[in-house]
C-alpha positions, 0 to 999 in steps of 0.5 A, spaced: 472 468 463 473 469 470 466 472 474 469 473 480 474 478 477 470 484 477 469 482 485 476 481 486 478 488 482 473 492 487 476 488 494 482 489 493 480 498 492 477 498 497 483 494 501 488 500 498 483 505 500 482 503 507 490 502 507 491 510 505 486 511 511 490 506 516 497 511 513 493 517 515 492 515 522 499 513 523 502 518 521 498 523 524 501 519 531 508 518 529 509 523 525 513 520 522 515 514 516 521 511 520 517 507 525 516 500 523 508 501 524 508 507 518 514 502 514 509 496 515 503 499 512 508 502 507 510 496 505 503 493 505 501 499 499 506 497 496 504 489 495 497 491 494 500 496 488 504 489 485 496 485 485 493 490 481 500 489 475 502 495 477 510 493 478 513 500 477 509 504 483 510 498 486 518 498 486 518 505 487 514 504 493 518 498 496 524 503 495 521 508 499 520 504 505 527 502 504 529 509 504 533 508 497 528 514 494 
């Protein structure tokens, strides 16, 4: 049993939550998704979507910044 699970499943919450926040900002400065600083930070939510086992939003997510949906 891994006693660093708990520690790394509430790290990487915290890092989703405080990507959605940097979204947040972002968007509100650009105001837009096709900047490259919003795709990034896109890009990043959905690499933390793929951490934590969830493939299927995080291809949707990737798709999204790709501009495929």
């Amino acid at each position: 049993m891994n006693n660093n699970l708990p520690t790394r499943i509430l790290i990487l919450i915290f890092f989703f939550h405080q990507l959605k926040k940097n979204l947040e900002i972002k968007r509100k400065i650009y105001k837009t998704d096709d900047h490259p600083k919003v795709a990034i930070t896109l890009a990043n939510i959905a690499e933390q979507w793929r951490n934590m086992g969830d493939y299927q939003k995080a291809l949707e997510q990737f798709e999204r910044v790709l501009g495929k949906k």
